[in-house]
KOLMIFI-745659 format. One line per 3 residues: their letters; for each residue x, y, z of N, C-alpha, C. Coordinates in Angstrom, 3 decimals, always signed. Each point is the difference from the previous one (the first is absolute). Example, Ala and Ser with C-alpha at 12.3 -4.5 7.8 and 13.67 -1.06 7.14 Angstrom:
as = +13.190/-5.690/+7.800/-0.890/+1.190/+0.000/+0.900/+1.200/+0.000 ~ -0.350/+1.050/-0.720/+0.820/+1.190/+0.060/-0.770/+1.090/+0.730
//
This chain:
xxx = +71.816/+90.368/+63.136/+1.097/-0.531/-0.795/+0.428/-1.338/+0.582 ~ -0.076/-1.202/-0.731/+0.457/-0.917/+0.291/+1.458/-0.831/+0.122 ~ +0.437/-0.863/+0.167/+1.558/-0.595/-0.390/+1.017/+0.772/+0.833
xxx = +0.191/-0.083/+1.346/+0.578/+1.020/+0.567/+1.708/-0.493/-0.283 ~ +0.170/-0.723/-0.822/+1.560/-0.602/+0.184/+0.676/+0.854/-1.216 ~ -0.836/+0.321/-1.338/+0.897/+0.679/-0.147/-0.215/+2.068/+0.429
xxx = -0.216/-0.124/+0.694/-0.156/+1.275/+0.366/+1.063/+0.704/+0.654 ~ +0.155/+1.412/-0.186/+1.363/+0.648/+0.737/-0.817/+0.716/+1.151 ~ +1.146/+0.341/+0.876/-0.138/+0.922/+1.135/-0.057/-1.003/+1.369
xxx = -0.609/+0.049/+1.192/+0.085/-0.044/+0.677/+0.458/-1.554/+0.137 ~ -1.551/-0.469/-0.545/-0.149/-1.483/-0.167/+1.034/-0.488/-0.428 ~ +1.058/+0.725/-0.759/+0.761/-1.313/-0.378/+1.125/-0.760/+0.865
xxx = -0.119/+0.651/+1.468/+0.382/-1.206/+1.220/-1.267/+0.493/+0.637 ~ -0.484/-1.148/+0.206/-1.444/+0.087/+0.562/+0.053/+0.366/+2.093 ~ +1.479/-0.669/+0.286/+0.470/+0.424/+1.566/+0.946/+1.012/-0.318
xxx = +0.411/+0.983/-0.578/+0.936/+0.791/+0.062/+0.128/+1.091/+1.245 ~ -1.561/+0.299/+0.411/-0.133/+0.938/+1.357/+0.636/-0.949/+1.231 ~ +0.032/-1.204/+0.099/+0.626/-0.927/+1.009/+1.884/-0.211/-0.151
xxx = +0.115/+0.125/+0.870/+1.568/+0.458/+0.355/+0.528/-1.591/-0.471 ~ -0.412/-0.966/+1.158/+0.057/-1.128/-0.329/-1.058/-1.267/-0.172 ~ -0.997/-0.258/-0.940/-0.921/-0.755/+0.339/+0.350/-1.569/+0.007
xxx = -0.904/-0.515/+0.692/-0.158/-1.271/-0.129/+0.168/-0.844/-0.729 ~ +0.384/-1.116/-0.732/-0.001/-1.016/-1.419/-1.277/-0.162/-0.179 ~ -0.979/-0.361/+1.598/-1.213/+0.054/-0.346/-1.046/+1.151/-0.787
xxx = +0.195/+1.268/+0.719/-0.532/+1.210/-0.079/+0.592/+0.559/-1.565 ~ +1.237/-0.488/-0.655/-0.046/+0.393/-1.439/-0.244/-1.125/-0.767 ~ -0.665/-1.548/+0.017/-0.324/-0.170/-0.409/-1.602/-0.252/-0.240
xxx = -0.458/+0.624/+0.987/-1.351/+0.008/+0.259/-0.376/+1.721/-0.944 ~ +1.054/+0.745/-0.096/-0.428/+1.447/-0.665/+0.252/-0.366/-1.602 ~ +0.820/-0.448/-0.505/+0.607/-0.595/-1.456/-1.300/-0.680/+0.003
xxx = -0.269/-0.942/+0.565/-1.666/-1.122/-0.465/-0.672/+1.149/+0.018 ~ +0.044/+1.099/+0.479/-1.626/+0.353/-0.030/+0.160/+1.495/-1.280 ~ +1.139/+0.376/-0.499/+0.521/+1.044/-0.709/-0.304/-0.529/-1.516
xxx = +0.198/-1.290/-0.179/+0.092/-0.741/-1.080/-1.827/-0.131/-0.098 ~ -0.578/-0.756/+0.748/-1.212/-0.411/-0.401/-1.569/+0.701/+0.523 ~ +0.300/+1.760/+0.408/-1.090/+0.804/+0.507/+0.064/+1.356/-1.248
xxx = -1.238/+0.687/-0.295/+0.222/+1.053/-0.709/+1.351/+0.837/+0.734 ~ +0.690/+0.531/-1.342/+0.852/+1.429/+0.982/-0.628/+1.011/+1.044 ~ -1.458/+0.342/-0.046/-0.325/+0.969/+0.491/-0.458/-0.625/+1.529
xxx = -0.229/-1.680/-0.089/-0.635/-0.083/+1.202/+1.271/-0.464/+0.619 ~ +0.988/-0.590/-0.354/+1.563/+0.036/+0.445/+0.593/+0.751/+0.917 ~ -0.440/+1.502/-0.616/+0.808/+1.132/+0.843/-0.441/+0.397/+0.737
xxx = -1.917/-0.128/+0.053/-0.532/+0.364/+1.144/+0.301/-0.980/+1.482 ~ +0.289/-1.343/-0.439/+0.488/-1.194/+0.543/+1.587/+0.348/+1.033 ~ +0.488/+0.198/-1.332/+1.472/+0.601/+0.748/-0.203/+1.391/+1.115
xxx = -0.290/+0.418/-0.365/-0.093/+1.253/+0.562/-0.954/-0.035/+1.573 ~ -0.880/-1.153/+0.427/-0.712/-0.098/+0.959/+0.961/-1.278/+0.917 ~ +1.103/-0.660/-1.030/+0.669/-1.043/+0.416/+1.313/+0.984/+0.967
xxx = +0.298/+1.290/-1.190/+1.341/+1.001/+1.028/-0.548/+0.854/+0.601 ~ -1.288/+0.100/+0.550/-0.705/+0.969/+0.940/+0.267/-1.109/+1.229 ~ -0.847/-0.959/-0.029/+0.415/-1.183/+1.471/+1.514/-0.267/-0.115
xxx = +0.934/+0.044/-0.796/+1.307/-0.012/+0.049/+0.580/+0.673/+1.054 ~ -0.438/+1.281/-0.604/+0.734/+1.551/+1.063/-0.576/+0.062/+1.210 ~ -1.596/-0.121/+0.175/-0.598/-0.396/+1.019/+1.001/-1.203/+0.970
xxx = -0.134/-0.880/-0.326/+0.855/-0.991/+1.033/+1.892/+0.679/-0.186 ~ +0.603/+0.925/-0.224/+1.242/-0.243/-0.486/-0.240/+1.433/+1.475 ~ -0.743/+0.890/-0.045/+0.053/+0.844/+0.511/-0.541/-0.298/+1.459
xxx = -0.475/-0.884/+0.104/-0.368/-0.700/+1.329/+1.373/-0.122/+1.224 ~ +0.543/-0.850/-0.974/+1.175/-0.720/+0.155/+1.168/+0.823/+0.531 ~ +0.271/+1.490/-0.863/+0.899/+0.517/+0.080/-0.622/+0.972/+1.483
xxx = -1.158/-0.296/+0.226/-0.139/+0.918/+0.957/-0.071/-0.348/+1.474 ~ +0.078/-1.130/-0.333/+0.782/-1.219/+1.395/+1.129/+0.130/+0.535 ~ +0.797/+0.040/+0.979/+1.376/-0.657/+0.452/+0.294/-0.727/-0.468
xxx = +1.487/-0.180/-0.950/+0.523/-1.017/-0.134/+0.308/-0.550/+0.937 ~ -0.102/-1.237/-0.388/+0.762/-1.416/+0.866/-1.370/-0.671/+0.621 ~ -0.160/-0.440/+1.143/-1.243/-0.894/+0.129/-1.271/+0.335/+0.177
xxx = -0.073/+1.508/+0.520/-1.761/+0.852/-0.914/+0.177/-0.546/-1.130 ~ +0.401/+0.971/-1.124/-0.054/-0.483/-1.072/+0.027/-1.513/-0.424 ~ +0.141/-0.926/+0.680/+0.099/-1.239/-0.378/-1.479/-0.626/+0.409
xxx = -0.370/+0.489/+0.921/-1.407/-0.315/+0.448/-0.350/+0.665/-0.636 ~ -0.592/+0.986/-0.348/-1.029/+0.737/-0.907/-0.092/-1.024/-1.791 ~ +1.372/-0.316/-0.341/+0.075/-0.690/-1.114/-1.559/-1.183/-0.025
xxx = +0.320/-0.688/+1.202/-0.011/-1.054/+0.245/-1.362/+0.255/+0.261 ~ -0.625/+0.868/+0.612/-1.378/+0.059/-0.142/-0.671/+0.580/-0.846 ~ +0.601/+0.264/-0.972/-0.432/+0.999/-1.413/-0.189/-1.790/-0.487
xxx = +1.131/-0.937/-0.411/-0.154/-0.677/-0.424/-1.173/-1.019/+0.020 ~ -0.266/-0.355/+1.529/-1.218/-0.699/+0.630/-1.126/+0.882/-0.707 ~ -0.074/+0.930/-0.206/-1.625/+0.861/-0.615/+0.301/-0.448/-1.588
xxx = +1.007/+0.042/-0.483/+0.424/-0.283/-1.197/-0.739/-0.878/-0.265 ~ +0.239/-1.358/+0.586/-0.193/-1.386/+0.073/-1.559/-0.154/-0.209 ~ -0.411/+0.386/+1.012/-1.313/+0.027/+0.539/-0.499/+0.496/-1.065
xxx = -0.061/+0.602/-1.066/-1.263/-0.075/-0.925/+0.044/-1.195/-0.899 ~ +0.916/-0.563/+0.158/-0.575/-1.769/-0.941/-0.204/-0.686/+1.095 ~ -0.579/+0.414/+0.856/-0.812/-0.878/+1.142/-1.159/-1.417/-0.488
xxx = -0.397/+0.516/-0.823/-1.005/-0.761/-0.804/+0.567/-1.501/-0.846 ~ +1.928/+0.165/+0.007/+0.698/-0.831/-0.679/-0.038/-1.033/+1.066 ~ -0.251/-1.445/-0.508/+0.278/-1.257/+1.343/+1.062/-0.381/-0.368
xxx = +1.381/+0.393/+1.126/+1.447/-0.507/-0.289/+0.709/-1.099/+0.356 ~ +0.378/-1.101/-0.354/+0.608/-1.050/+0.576/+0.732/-0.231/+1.758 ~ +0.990/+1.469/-0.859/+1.224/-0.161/+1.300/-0.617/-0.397/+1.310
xxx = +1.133/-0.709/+0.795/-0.432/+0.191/+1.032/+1.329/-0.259/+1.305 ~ +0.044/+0.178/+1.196/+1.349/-0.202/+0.952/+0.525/-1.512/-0.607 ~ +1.080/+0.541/-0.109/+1.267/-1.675/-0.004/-0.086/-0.088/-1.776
xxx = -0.736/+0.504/-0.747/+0.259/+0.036/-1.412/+1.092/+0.829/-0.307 ~ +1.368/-0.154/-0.601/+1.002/+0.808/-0.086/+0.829/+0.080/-1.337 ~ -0.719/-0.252/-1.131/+0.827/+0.507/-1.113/+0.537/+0.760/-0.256
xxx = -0.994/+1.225/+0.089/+0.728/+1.257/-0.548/+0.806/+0.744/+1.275 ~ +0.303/-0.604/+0.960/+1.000/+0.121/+1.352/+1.648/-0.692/-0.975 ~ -0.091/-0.031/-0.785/+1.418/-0.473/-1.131/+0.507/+0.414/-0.988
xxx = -0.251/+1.115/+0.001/-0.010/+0.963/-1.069/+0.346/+1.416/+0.690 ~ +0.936/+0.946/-1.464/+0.377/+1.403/+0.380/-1.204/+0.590/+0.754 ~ -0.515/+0.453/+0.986/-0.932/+0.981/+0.331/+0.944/+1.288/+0.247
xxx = -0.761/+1.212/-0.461/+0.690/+1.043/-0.088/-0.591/+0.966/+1.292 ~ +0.885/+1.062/+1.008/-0.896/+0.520/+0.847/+0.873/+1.270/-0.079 ~ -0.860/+0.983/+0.773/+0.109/+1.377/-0.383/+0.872/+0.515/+1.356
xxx = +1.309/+1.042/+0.127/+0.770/+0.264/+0.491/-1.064/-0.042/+1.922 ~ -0.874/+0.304/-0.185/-0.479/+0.107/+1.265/-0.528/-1.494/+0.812 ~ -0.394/-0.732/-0.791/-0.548/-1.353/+0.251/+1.655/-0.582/+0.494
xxx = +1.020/+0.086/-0.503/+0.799/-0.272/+0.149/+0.718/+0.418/+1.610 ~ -0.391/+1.455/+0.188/+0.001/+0.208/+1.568/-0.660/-1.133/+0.744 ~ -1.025/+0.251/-0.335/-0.692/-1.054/+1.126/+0.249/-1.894/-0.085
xxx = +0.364/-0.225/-1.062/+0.368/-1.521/-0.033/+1.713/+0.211/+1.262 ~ +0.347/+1.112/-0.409/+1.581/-0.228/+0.861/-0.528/+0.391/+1.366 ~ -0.865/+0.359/+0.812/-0.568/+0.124/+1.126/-0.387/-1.352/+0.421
xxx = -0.753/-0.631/-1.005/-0.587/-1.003/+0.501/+1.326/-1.347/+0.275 ~ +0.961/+0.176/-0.543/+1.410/-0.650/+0.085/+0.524/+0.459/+1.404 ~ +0.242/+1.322/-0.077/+0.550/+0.097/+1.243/-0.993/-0.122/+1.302
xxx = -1.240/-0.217/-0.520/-0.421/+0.150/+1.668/-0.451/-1.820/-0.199 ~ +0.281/-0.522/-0.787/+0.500/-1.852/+0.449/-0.277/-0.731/-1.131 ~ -0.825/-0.072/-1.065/-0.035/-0.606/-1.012/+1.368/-0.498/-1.003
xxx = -0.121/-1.214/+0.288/+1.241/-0.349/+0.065/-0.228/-0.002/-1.472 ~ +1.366/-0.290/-0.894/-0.117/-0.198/-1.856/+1.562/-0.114/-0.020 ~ -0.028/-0.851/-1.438/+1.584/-1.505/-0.403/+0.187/+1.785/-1.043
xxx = +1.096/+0.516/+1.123/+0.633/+1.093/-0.628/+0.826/-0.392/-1.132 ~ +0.487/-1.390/+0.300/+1.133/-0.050/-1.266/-1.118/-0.290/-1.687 ~ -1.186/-0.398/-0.117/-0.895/-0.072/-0.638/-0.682/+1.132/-0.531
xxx = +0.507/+1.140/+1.295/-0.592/+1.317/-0.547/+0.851/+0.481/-0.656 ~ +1.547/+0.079/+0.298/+0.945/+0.637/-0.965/-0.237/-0.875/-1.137 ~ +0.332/-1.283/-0.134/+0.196/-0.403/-1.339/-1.138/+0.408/-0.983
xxx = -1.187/+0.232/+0.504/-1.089/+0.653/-0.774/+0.213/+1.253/-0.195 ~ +0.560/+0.720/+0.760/+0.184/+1.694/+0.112/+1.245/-0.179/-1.438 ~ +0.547/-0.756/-0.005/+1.608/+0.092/-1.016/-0.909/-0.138/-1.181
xxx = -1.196/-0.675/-0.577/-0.811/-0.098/-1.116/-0.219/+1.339/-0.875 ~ +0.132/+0.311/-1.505/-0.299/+0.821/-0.791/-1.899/+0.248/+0.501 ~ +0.049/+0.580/-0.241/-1.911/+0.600/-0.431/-0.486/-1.107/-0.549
xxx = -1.039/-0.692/-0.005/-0.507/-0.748/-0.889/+1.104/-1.201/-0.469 ~ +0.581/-0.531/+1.091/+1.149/-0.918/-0.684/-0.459/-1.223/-0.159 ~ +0.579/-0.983/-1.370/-0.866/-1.561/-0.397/+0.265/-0.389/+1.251
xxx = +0.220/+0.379/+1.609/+0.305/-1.214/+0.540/-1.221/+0.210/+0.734 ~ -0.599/+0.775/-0.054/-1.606/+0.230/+0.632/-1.148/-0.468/-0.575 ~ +1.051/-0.626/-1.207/-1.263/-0.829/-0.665/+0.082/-1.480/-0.208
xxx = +1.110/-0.491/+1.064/-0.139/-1.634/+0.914/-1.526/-0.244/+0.650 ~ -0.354/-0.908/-0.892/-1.130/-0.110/+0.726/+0.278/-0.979/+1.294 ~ -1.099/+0.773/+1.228/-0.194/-0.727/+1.067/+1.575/-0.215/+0.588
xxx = +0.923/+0.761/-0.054/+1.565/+0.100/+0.647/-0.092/+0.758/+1.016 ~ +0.679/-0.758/+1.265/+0.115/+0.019/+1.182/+0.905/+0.872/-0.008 ~ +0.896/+0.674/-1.043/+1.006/+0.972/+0.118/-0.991/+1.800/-0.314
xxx = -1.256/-0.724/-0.804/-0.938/+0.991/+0.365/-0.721/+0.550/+1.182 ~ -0.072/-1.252/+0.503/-1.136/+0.473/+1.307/+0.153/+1.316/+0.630 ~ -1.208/+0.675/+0.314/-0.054/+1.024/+0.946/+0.661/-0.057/+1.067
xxx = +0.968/+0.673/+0.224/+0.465/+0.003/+1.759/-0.775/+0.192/+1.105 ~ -1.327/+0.732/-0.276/-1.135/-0.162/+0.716/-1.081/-0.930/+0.507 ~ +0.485/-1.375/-0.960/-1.319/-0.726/-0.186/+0.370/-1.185/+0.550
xxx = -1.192/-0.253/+0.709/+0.220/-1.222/+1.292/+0.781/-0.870/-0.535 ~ +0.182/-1.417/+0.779/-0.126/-1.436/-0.001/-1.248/-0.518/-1.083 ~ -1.120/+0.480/+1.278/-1.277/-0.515/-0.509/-0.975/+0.754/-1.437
xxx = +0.967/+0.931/-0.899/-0.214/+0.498/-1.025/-1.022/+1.281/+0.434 ~ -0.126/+0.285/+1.079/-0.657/+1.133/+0.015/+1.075/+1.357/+0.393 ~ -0.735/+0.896/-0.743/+0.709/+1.213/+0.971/+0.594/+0.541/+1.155
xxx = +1.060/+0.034/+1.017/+0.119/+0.537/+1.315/-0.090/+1.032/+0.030 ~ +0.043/+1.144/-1.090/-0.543/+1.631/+0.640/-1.208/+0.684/-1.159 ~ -1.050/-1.018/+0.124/-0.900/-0.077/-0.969/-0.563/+1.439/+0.163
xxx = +0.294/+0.721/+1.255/-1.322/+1.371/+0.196/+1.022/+0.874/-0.673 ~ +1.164/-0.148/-0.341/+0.557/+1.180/-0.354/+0.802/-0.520/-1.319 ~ -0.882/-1.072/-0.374/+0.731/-0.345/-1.605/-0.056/+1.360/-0.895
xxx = +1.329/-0.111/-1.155/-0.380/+0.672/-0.856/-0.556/+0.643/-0.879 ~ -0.458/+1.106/-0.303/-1.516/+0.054/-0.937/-0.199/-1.026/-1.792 ~ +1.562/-0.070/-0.229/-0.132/-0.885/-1.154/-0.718/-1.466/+0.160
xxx = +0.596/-0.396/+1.195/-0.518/-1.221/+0.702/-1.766/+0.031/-0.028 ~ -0.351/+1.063/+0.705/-1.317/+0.303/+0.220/-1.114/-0.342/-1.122 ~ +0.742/+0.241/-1.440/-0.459/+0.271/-1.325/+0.227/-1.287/-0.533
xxx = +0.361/-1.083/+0.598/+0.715/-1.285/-0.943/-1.881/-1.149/+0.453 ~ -0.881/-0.175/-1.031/-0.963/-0.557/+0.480/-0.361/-1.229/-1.393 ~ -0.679/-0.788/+0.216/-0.271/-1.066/-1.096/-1.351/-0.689/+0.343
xxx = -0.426/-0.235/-1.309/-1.312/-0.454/+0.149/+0.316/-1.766/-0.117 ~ +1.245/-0.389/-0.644/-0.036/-1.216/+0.314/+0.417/-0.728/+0.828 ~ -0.245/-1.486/-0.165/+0.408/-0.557/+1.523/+1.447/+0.240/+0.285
xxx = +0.357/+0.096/+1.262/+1.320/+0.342/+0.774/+0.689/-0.857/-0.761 ~ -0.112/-1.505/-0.078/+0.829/-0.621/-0.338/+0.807/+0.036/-1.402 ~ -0.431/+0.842/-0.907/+0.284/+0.277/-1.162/+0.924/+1.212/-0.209
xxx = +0.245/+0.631/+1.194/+1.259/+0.776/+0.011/+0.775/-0.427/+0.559 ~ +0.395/-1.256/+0.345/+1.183/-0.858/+0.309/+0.190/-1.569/-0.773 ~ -0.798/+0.379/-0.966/+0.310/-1.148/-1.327/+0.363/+0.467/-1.185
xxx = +0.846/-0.369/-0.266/+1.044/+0.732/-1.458/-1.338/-0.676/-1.003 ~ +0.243/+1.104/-1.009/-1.041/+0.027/-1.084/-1.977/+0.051/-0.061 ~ +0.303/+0.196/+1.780/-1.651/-0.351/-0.245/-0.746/+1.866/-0.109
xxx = -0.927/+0.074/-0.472/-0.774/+1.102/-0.429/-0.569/+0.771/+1.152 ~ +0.658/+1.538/-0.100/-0.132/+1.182/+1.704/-1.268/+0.734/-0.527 ~ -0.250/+0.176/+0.427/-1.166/+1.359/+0.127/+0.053/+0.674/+0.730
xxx = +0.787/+1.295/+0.138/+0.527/+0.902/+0.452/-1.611/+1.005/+0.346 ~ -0.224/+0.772/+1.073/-0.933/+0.919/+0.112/+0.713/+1.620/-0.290 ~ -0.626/+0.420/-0.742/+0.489/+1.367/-0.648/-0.556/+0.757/+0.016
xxx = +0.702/+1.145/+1.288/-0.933/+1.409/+0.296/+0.572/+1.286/+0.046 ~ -0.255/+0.386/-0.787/+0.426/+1.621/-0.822/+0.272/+0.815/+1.488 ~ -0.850/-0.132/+0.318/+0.445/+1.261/+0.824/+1.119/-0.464/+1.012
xxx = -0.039/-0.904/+0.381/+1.120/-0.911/+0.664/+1.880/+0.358/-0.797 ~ -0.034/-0.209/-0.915/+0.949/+0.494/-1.561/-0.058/+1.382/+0.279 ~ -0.884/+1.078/+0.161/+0.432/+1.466/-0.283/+0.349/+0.435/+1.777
xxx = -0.312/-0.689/+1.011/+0.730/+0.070/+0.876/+1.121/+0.117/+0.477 ~ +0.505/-1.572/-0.202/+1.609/-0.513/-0.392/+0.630/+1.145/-1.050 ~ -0.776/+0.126/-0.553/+0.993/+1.156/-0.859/+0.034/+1.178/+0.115
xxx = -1.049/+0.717/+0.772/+0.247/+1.521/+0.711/+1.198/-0.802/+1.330 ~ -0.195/-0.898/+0.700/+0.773/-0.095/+1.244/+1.649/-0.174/-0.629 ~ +0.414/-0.701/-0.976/+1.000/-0.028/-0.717/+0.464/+1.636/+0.070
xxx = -0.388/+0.341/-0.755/-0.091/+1.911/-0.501/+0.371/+0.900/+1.060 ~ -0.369/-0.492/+1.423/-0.175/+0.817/+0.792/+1.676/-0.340/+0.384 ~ +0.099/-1.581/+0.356/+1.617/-0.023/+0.192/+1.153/+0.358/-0.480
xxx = -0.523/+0.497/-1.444/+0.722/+0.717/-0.969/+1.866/-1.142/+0.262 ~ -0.131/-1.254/+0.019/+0.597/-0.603/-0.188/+0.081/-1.186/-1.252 ~ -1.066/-0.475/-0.581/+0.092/-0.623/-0.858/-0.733/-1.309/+0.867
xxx = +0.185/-1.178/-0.790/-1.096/-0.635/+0.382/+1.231/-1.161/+0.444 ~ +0.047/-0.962/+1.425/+1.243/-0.206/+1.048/-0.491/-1.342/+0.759 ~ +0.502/-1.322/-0.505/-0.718/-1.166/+0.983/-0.031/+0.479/+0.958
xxx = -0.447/-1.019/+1.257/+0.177/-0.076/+1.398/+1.522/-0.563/+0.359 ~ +0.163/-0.826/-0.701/+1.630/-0.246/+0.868/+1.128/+1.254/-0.669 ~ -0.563/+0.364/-1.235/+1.162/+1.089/-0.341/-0.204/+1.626/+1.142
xxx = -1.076/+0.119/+0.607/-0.403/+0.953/+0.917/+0.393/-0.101/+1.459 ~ -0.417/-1.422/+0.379/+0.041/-0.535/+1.380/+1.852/-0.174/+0.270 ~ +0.238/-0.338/-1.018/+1.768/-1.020/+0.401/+0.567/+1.505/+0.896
xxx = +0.013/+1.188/-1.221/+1.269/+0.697/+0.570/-0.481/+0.807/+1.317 ~ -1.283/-0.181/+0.257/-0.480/+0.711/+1.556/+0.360/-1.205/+0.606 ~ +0.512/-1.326/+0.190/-0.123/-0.339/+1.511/+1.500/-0.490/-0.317
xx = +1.088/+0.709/-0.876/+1.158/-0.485/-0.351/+0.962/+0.480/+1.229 ~ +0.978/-0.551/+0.628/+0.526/+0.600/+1.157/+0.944/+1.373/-0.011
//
């Protein structure tokens, strides 16, 4: 049976088994609900919420707080690693997407406030005023604003706690030149990997918090 859009039952939220998915991960299931037979759809879905539960059950079977934050983090690196074959631009001191909401999961958030208290210094008043931001607020969409910057991210545009960056971070890759994610209007090519998306979204699931920047996570742990 073909035309899976107008079809009832399961399909008709194609992430509904995901607590909270990705923008990426439902719009990568909607593209593929719309333009695959129904029947090869569900076999699709259904091998997509088997590695779901698989990684969700991983997760939950970790220690919260910085186990669990490492395990993320190397689930993610294997993630990664099958578009190995992709040749990606990025590289140290390229820092666009270091300006923008990145979102991290209640446990990643342990360990960024470790890495504070044991000396990594960060422009706290930069972190609240970001922490005071709605979800998704237009002011995250200043391009190239210094009221964005990562509290993490050098002088010299590279990372200072690059081994224990966030897994969203981990997932942020482009095939075009660096310089084109720090020029307004010029054309991104984002690298896009599914399983990377059903990760982030079992690890979401597992925090059973909802989906939480880094400064809205980080502020109130190192608040006095």
């Amino acid at each position: 049976m073909n035309g899976s859009v107008s079809q009832t039952g399961p399909a008709d939220d194609p992430v509904a088994f995901m607590r909270t998915p990705t923008p990426q991960m439902r719009a990568f299931m909607e593209q593929q609900r719309a333009s695959m037979p129904f029947t090869d759809f569900l076999e699709m879905s259904t091998e997509i919420r088997n590695i779901y539960e698989k990684y969700k059950g991983a997760l939950e079977a970790e220690a919260p707080g910085t186990k669990r934050a490492q395990t993320l983090h190397r689930m993610m690196e294997g993630a990664m690693a099958t578009a190995s074959d992709v040749v990606v631009s990025c590289k140290r001191g390229c820092c666009g997407c270091c300006h923008g909401e990145v979102e991290v999961t209640r446990d990643e958030a342990v360990v960024l406030k470790s890495l504070v208290v044991g000396g990594v210094a960060v422009d706290l008043d930069r972190l609240k005023a970001q922490a005071s931001r709605e979800r998704r607020s237009p002011e995250w969409a200043k391009f190239w604003s210094i009221e964005n910057r990562c509290v993490f991210l050098g002088e010299d545009g590279a990372c200072r706690i690059y081994e224990d960056r966030p897994a969203s971070c981990r997932r942020l890759l482009v095939t075009t030149p660096p310089e084109a994610c720090t020029t307004l209007g010029a054309p991104i090519a984002p690298v896009r990997i599914i399983l990377a998306e059903i990760l982030l979204s079992a690890a979401v699931a597992v925090d059973d918090t909802g989906p939480a920047s880094l400064s809205k996570r980080l502020a109130p742990l190192l608040a006095p």
